[in-house]
C-alpha positions as CSV (number, residue, x, y, z in Angstrom):
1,X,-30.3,-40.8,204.7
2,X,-29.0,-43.6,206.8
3,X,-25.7,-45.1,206.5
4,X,-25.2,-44.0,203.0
5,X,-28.8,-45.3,202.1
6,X,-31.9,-43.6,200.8
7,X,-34.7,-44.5,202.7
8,X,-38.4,-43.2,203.3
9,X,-41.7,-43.3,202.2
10,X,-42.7,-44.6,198.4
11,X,-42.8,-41.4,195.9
12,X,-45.5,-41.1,193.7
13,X,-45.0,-39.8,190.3
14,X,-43.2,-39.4,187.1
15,X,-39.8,-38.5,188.3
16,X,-39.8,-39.6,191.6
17,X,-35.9,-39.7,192.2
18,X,-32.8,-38.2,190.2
19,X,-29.3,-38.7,191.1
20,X,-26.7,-36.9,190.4
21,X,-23.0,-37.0,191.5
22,X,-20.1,-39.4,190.9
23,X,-20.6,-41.5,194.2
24,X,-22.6,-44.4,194.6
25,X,-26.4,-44.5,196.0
26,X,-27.7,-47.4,197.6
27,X,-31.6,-47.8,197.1
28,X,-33.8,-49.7,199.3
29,X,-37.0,-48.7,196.9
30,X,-38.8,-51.7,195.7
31,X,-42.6,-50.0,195.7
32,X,-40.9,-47.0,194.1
33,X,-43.4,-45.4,191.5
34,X,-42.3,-43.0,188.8
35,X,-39.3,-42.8,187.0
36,X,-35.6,-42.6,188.3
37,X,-32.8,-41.0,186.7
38,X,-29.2,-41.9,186.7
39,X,-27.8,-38.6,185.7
40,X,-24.0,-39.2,187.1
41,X,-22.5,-42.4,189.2
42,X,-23.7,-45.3,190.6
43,X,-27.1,-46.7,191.5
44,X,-26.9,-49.5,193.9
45,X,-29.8,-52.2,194.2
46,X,-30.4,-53.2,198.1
47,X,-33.6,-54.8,197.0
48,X,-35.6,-55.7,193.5
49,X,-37.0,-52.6,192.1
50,X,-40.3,-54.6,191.6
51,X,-43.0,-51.4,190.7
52,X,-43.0,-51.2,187.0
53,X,-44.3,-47.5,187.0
54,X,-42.2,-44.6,185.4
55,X,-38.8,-45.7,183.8
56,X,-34.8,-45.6,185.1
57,X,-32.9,-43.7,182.9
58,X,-29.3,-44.3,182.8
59,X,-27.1,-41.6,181.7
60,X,-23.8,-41.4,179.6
61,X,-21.6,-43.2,182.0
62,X,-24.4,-44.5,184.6
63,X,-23.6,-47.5,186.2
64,X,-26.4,-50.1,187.5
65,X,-25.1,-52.7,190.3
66,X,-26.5,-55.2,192.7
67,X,-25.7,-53.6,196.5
68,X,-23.4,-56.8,197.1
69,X,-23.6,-60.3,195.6
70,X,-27.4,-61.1,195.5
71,X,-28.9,-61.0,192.4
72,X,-31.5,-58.4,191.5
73,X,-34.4,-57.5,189.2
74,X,-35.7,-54.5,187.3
75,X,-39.4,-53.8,186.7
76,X,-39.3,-50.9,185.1
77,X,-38.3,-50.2,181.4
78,X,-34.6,-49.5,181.5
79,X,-33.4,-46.3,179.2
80,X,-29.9,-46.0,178.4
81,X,-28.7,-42.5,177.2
82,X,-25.0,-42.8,176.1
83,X,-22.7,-45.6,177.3
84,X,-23.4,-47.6,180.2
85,X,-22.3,-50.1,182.8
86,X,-24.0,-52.9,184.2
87,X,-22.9,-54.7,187.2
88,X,-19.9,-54.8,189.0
89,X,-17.2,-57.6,188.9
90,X,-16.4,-57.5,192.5
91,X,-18.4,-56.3,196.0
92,X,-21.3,-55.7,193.7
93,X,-21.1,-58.6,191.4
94,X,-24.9,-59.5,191.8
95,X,-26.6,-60.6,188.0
96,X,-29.2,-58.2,187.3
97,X,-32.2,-59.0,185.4
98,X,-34.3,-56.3,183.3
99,X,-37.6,-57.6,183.3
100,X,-38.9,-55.0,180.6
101,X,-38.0,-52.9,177.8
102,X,-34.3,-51.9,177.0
103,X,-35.0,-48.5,175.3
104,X,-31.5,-47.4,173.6
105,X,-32.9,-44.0,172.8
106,X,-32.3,-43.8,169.7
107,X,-28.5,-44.2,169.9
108,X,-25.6,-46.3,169.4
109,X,-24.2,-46.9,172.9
110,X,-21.4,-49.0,174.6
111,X,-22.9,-51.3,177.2
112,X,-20.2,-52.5,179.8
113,X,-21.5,-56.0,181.4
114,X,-19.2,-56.4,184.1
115,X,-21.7,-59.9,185.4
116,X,-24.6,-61.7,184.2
117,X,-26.7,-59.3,182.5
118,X,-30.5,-60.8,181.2
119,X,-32.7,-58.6,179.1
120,X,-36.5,-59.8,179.0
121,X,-38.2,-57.4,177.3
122,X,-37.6,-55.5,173.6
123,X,-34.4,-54.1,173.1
124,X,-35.2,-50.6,170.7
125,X,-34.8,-47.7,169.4
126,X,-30.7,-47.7,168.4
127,X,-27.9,-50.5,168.2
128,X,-24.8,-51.0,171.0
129,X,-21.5,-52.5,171.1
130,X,-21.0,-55.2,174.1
131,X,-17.9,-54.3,176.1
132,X,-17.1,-56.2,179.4
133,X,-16.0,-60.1,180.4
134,X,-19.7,-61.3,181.6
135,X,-22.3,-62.6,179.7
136,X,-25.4,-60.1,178.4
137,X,-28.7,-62.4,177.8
138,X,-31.2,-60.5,175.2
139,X,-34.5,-63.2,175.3
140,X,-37.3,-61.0,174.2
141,X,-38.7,-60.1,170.4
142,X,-36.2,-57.2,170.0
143,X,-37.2,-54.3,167.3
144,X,-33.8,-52.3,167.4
145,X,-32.4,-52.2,163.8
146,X,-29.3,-50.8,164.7
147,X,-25.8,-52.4,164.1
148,X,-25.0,-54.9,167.2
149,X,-21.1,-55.7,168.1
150,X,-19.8,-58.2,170.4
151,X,-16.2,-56.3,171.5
152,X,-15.6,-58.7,174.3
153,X,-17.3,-61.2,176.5
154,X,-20.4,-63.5,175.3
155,X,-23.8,-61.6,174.2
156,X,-26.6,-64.6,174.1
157,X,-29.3,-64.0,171.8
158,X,-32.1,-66.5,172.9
159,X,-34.7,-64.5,171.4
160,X,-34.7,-62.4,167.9
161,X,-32.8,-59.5,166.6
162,X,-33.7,-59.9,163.3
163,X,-33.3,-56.2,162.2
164,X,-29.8,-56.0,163.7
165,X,-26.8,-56.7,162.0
166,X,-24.3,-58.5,163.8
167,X,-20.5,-58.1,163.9
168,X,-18.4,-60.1,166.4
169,X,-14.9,-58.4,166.8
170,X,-12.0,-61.0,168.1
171,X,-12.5,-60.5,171.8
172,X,-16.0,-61.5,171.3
173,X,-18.3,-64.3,171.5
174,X,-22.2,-65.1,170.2
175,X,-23.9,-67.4,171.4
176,X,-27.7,-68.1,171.0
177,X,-30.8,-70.1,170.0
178,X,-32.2,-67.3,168.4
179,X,-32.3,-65.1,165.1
180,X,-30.0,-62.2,164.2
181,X,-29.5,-61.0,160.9
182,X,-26.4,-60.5,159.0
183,X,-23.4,-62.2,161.0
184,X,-19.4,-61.0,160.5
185,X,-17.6,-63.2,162.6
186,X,-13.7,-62.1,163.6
187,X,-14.0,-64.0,166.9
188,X,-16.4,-67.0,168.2
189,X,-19.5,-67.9,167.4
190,X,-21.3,-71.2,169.5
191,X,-25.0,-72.1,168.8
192,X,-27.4,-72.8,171.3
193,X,-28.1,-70.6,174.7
194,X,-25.5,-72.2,177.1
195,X,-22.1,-73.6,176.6
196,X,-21.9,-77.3,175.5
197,X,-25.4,-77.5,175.0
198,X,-26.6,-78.5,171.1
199,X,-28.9,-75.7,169.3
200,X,-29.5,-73.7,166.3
201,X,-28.4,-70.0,165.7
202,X,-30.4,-68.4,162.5
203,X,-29.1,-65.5,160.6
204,X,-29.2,-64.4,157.3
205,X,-26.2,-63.8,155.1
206,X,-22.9,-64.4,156.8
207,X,-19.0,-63.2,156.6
208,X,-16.4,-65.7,157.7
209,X,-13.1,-63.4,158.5
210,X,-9.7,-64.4,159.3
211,X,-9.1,-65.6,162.9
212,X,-12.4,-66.6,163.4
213,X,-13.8,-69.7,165.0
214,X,-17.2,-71.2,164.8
215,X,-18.1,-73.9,167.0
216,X,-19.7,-76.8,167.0
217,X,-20.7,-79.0,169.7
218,X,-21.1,-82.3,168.0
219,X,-21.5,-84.8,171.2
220,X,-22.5,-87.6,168.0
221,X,-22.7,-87.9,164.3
222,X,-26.2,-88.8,163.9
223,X,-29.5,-87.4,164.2
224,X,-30.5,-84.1,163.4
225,X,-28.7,-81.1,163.3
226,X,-29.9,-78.0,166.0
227,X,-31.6,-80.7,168.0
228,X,-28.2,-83.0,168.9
229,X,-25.6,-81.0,167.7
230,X,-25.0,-77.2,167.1
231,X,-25.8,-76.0,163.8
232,X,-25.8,-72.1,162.2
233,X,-28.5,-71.7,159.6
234,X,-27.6,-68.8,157.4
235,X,-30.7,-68.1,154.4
236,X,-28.0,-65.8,152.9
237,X,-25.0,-65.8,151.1
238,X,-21.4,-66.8,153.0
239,X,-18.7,-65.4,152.2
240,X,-14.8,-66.5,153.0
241,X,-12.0,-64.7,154.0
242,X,-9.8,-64.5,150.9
243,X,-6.5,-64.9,152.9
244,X,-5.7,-66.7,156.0
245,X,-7.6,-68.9,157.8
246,X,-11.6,-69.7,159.3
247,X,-11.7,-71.7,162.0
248,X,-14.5,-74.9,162.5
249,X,-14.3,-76.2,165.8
250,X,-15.6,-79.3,166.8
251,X,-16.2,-80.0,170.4
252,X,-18.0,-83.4,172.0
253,X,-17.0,-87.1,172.8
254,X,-17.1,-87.7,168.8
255,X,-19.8,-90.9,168.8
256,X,-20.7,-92.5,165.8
257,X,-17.6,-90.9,163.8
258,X,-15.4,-93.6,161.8
C-alpha cells in the first residue's frame, strides 16, 4: 500500500480483488485478471482497467470514479447489484467508458451518473432508473426488458432498447438516435445523439403527459425528416394528456418557413 494506493504484482484469477469498507481505493491495475468486487465504498481508477478477464461487481451503494479528471475505460463486464454511482462531479469528475456488458443482475437499480457515463456493450438482465445531472450514453444492442426511467439528467440511447419501456419523469431528458419501446414522456424528449444535431428517435406506442416537452431541432423546412431535422417515429398508438398542456418545441434558425 503506498500513499493510499494499491499496488503490486497482476493477480491471476477469478476474484482477484474485493473491497470492502466505506473509504475510497485508488487502483493502479490495468493488467488486472479476474474479477473485482465492490462490496462497500469507492473504487478509484488511476489508470484504464484494460484486461477484460473476470467481471467488477458493484455492490448496493458502490461507487465507480475516475482517480481525478482524466477520463477512463472499463474492459471488463460491469455488474451492478443494487443502486449505484458512477462518477464523481468534482475531484473525480473523469467520464468513464464501459467498454463491455452492463449486467443489472436481474434487478431494477438506481444508477447515479454524476459525469459522462458511455455504455458499449449490452445492457441485461433487469431495468434501472437514471438519477444524477450528467449524461449516461447506452450504444450497444441492449437485451434488458425491464422498465427504464429517466429521473433526472439526459440518458442517450444511440443504440436499441427495444424490450424496455421507457418513462421520462419531469427532471428528465431522452435523447437518442436509436430504438426504445414504449415512451411516457413528463419531461423532455430531443432526437438525435447530441444536442442541436437533427436525428430520428424510434419507439413504439407513445404517451404525451402534461408538462411535457418534445423537441425539435428544425434548422429548415425542407428535406427530409430524421436526416435535416429531428423527428420521433412512434409505430404505435399516441395518446394525449386529457387536461393541460404537451409541449412541441421547435428550435433552429427557421429557413424556408413563410
Amino acid at each position: 500500500m503506498e500513499a493510499g494506493q494499491l499496488t503490486g504484482a497482476k493477480t491471476d484469477g477469478d476474484g482477484a480483488l474485493h473491497k470492502s469498507g466505506t473509504g475510497g481505493l485508488f487502483l493502479r491495475a490495468a493488467t488486472l485478471s479476474g474479477s473485482i468486487v465492490v462490496g462497500q465504498g469507492a473504487l478509484r481508477l488511476i489508470e484504464d482497467l484494460t484486461d477484460s478477464d473476470g467481471v467488477l461487481t458493484l455492490r448496493n451503494g458502490a461507487t465507480l470514479t475516475s482517480s481525478n479528471t482524466a477520463a477512463r475505460t472499463v474492459a471488463k463486464p460491469v455488474a451492478a447489484e443494487g443502486d449505484v454511482v458512477l462518477g464523481h462531479p468534482g475531484v473525480y469528475s473523469g467520464s468513464l467508458t464501459l467498454g463491455d456488458a452492463l449486467n443489472l443482475s436481474g434487478g431494477a437499480p438506481t444508477l447515479y451518473i454524476s459525469n459522462a457515463v458511455t455504455v458499449y456493450g449490452a445492457v441485461a438482465n433487469g431495468g434501472f432508473t437514471k438519477m444524477g445531472i450528467a449524461t449516461m450514453t447506452v450504444a450497444g444492442a441492449n437485451t434488458y426488458v425491464g422498465d427504464t426511467t429517466v429521473g433526472a439528467g439526459v440518458l442517450v440511447v444511440s443504440g436499441s432498447s427495444t424490450g424496455s419501456a421507457h418513462t421520462v419523469a419531469s427532471a428528465g431528458t431522452l435523447r437518442g438516435a436509436g430504438t426504445v419501446a414504449a415512451l411516457a414522456i413528463s419531461g423532455a424528449v430531443d432526437p438525435a445523439n447530441t444536442a442541436g444535431a437533427a436525428g430520428t428517435l424510434n419507439v413504439s406506442a407513445v404517451t404525451l403527459n402534461n408538462g411535457g416537452v418534445l423537441r425539435i431541432d428544425m434548422p429548415r423546412a425542407t428535406n427530409t425528416a430524421g436526416a435535416d431535422w429531428d423527428l420521433l417515429a412512434a409505430t404505435g398508438d399516441i395518446a394525449v394528456p386529457g387536461s393541460g398542456s404537451f409541449i412541441i418545441q421547435l428550435a433552429g434558425a427557421g429557413e424556408g418557413f413563410n
